[in-house]
C-alpha positions as CSV (number, residue, x, y, z in Angstrom):
1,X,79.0,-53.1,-17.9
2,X,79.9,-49.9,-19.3
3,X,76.9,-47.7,-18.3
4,X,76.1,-44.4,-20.6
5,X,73.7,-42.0,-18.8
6,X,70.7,-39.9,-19.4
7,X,68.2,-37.6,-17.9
8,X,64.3,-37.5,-16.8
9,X,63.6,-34.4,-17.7
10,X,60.0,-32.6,-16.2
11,X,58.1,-30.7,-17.8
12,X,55.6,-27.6,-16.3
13,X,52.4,-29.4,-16.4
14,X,49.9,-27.4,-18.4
15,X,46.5,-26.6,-15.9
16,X,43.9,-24.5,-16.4
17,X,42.6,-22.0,-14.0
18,X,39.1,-21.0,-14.4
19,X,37.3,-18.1,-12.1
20,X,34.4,-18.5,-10.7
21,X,31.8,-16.1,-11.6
22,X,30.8,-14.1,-8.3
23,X,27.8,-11.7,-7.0
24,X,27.1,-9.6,-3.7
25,X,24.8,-7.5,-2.9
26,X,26.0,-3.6,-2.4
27,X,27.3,-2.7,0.9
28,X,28.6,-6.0,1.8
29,X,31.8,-7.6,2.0
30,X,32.7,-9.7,-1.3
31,X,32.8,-13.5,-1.2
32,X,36.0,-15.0,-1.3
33,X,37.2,-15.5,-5.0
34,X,37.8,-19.2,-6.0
35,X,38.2,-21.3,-8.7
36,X,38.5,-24.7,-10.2
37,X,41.3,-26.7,-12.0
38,X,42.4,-28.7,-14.6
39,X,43.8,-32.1,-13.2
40,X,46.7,-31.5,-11.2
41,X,48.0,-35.5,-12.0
42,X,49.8,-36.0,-8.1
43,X,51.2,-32.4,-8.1
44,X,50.3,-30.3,-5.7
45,X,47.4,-27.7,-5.0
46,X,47.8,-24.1,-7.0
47,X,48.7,-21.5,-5.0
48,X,47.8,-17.6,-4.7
49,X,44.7,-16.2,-4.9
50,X,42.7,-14.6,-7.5
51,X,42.4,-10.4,-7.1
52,X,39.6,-7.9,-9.1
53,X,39.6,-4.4,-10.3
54,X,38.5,-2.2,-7.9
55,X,35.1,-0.9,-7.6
56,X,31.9,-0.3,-5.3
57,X,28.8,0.7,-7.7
58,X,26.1,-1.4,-9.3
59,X,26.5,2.1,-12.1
60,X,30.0,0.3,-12.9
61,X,29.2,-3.7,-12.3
62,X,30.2,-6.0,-13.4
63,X,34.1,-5.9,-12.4
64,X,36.6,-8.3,-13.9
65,X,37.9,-11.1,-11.6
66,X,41.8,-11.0,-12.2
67,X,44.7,-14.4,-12.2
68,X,46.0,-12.4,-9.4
69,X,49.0,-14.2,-7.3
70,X,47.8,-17.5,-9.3
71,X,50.9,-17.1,-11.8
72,X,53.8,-19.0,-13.2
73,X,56.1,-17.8,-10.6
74,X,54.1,-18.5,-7.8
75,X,53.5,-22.0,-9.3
76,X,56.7,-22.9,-10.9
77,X,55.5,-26.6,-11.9
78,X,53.0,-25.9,-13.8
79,X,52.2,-23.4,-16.8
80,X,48.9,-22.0,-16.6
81,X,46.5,-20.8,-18.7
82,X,43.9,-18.4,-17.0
83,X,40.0,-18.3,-17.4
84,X,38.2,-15.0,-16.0
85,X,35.0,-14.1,-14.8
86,X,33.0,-11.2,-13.5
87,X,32.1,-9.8,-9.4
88,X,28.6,-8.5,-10.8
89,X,27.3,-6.6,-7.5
90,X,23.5,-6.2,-7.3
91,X,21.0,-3.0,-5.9
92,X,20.6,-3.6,-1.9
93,X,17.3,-3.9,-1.2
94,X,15.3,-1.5,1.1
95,X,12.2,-1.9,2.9
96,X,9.8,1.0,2.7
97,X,7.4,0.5,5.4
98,X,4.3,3.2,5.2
99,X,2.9,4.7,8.6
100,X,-0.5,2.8,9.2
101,X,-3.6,4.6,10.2
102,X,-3.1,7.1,7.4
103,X,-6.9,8.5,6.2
104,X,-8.9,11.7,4.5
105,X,-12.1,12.2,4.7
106,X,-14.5,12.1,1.8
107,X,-14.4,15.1,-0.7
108,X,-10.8,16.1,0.2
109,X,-7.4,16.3,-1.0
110,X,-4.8,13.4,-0.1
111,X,-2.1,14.5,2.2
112,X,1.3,13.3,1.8
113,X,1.7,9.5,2.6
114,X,4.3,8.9,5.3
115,X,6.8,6.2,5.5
116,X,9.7,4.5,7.2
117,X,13.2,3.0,5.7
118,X,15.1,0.1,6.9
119,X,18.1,1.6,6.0
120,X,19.2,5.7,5.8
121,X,18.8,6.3,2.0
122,X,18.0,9.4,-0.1
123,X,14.9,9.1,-2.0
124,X,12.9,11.4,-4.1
125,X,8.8,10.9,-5.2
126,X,6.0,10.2,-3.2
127,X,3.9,6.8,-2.3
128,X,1.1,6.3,-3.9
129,X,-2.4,4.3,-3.3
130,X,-4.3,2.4,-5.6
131,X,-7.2,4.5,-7.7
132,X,-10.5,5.6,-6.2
133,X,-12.7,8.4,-4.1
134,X,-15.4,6.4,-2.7
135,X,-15.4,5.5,1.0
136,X,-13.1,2.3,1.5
137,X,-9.7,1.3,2.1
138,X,-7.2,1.8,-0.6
139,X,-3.3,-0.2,-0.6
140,X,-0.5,2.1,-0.3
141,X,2.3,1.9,-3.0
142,X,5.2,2.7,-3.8
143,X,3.6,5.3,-6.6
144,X,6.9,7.2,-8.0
145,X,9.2,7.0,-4.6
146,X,12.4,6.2,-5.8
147,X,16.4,6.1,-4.3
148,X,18.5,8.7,-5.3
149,X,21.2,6.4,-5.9
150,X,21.4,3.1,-8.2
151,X,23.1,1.1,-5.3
152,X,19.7,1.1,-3.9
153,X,16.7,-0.2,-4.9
154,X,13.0,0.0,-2.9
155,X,10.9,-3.1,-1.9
156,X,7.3,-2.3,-0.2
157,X,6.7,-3.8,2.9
158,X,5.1,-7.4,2.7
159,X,2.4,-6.2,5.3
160,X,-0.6,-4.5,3.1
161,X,-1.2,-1.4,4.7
162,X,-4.2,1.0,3.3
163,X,-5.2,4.3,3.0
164,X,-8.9,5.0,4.0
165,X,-11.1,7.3,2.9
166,X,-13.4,8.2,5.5
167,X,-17.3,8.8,5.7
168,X,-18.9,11.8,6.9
169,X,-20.4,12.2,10.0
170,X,-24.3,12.4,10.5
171,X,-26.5,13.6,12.8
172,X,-30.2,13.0,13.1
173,X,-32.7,12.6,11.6
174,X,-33.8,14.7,14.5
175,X,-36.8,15.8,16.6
176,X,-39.5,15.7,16.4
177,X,-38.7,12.3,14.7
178,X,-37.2,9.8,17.3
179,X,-33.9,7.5,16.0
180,X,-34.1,3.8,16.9
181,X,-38.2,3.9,17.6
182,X,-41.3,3.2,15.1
183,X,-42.4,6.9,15.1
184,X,-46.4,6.9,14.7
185,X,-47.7,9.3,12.4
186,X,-50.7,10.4,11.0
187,X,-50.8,9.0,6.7
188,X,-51.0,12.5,4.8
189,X,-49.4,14.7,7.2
190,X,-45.7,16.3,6.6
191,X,-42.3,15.3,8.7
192,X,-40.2,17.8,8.6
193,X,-36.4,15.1,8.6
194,X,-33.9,17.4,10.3
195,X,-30.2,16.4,10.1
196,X,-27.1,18.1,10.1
197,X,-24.0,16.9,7.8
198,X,-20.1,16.9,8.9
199,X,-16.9,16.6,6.2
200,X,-14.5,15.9,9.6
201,X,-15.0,18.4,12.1
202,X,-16.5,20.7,9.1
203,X,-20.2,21.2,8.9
204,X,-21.5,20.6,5.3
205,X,-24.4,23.3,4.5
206,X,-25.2,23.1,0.3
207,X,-27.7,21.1,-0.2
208,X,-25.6,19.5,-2.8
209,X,-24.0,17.1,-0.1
210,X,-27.7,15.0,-0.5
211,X,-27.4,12.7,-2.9
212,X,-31.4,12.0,-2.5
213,X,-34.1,11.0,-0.1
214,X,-36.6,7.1,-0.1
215,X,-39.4,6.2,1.3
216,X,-39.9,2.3,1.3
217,X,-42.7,0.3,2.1
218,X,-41.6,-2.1,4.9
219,X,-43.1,-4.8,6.4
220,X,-44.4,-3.9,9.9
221,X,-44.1,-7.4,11.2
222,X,-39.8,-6.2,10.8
223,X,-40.7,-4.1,13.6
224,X,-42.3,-6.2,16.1
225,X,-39.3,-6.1,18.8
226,X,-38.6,-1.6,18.0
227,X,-40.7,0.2,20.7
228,X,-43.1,2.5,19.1
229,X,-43.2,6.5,19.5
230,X,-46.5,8.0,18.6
231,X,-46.5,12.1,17.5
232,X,-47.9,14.2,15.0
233,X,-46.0,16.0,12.7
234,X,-45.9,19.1,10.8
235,X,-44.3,21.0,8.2
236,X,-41.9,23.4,9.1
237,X,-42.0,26.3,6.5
238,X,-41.3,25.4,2.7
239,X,-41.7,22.6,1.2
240,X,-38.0,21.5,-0.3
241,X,-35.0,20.6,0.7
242,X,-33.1,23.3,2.3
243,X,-30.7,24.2,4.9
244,X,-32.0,26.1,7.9
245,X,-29.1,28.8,9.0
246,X,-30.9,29.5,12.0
247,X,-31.5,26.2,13.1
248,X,-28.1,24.9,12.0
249,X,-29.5,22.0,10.2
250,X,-31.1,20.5,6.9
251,X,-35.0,20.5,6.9
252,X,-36.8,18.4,3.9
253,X,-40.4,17.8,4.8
254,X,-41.8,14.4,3.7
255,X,-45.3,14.3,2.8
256,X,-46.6,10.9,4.4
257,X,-49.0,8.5,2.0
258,X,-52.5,7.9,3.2
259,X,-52.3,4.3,3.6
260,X,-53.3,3.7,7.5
261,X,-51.4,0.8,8.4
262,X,-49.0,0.8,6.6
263,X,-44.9,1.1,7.4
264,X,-41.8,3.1,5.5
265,X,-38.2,3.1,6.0
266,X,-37.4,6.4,5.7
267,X,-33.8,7.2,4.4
268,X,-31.6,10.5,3.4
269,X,-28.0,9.3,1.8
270,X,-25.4,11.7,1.2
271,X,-22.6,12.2,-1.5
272,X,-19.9,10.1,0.2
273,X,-22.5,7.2,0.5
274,X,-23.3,7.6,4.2
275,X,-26.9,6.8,5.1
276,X,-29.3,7.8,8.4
277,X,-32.8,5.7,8.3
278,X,-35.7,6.4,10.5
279,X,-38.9,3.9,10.8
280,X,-42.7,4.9,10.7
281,X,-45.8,3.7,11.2
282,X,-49.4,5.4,9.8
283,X,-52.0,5.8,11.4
């Protein structure tokens, strides 16, 4: 035998090395970079590790995700053609939790609506609440509050809480008329209603705080189980609605019908909605 020679000669094996695309949320630590492969045949694993550009702000996301240590020279079997992909890194949330217990009374201006972060971020703007003066509770919102920064971004608590807007505060109607009794009263004679009217701890004193006066025919059998209070009544100066300074109260006299017998709910209801009743009988 005369034996010639030759070679097996091996080739880099082409592989392809494809990023992963990658997100985090601002202010945390980034997620390790990986990627996939093209078959490796029986070679070995890749080595290295990808790398990206530098860079903390949603302002400037997303940021490249670079071939890194991944090269030729690190993997000298194979020749490889690199696929990128993007970090994209999102707002971090932040809960804006507003104070509870947070009310105005009827007729007045909203005060500033307080609130708590989770986390220590600059913000500028105000809650807000949704529309409407009437009494009731109203859902805080987060109106025009806003961070100062794009890294953050604001997320309302996912407990409603309300703003309320309170009723006023009334007080009568009183003597000679008695509250919670079927006052007894002559059919044609005048009852002076006295009754004073509070916006918080401020007492109300135009008449225009009345929204109106009724007088309802009631069935007396609805007062079977309401002890009765039998007086006389009488006017008490003029004849409309006015407020007494004196006296420190409202006076509107009500001129009671002739019908012997007969029962009224009386009722005086104010701007805000509030409403004070008294119950008579006549005689």
């Amino acid at each position: 035998i005369t034996y010639v020679g030759a070679n097996l000669a091996i080739t880099a094996r082409p592989v392809t090395v494809t990023a992963d695309p990658q997100t985090k949320v601002y202010g945390d630590a980034d997620p390790a970079l990986t990627f996939t492969t093209s078959s490796l045949g029986s070679g070995v694993a890749i080595t290295g590790s990808l790398s990206r550009i530098a860079g903390e702000t949603v302002a400037s996301s997303p940021y490249a995700i670079l071939q890194g240590t991944v090269t030729n020279a690190n993997n000298p079997n194979y020749s490889i053609t690199y696929v990128g992909a993007n970090l994209a890194i999102t707002a971090r949330p932040v809960t804006v939790t507003p104070a509870s217990g947070q009310s105005k009374v009827f007729g007045l201006g909203d005060a500033t609506l307080t609130f708590a972060l989770s986390e220590v971020v600059g913000v500028s703007g105000s809650l807000g609440r949704a529309p409407g003066e009437a009494v009731g509770s109203y859902p805080i919102t987060l109106g025009t509050l806003v961070p100062n920064s794009s890294n953050y971004t604001l997320v309302l608590s996912l407990t409603t809480v309300n703003f309320t807007i309170l009723g006023w505060s009334l007080n009568g109607f009183y003597q000679p008329v008695d509250m919670g009794f079927l006052n007894t009263v002559k059919g044609g004679s005048t009852v002076p209603l006295k009754f004073e009217i509070f916006q918080g701890s401020t007492e109300l004193t135009n008449v225009t705080a009345i929204k109106g006066f009724k007088a309802t025919l009631t069935n007396c059998l609805a007062f079977v189980d309401v002890p009765a209070d039998a007086i006389e009544m009488t006017a008490t100066g003029g004849t409309s609605l006015r407020y007494d300074g004196s006296g420190g109260q409202f006076i509107q006299n009500w001129q009671t019908p002739k019908s012997p017998g007969a029962c009224y709910s009386v009722s005086m209801q104010t701007q805000d909605g509030s409403v004070i009743y008294a119950h008579f009988k006549l005689k």
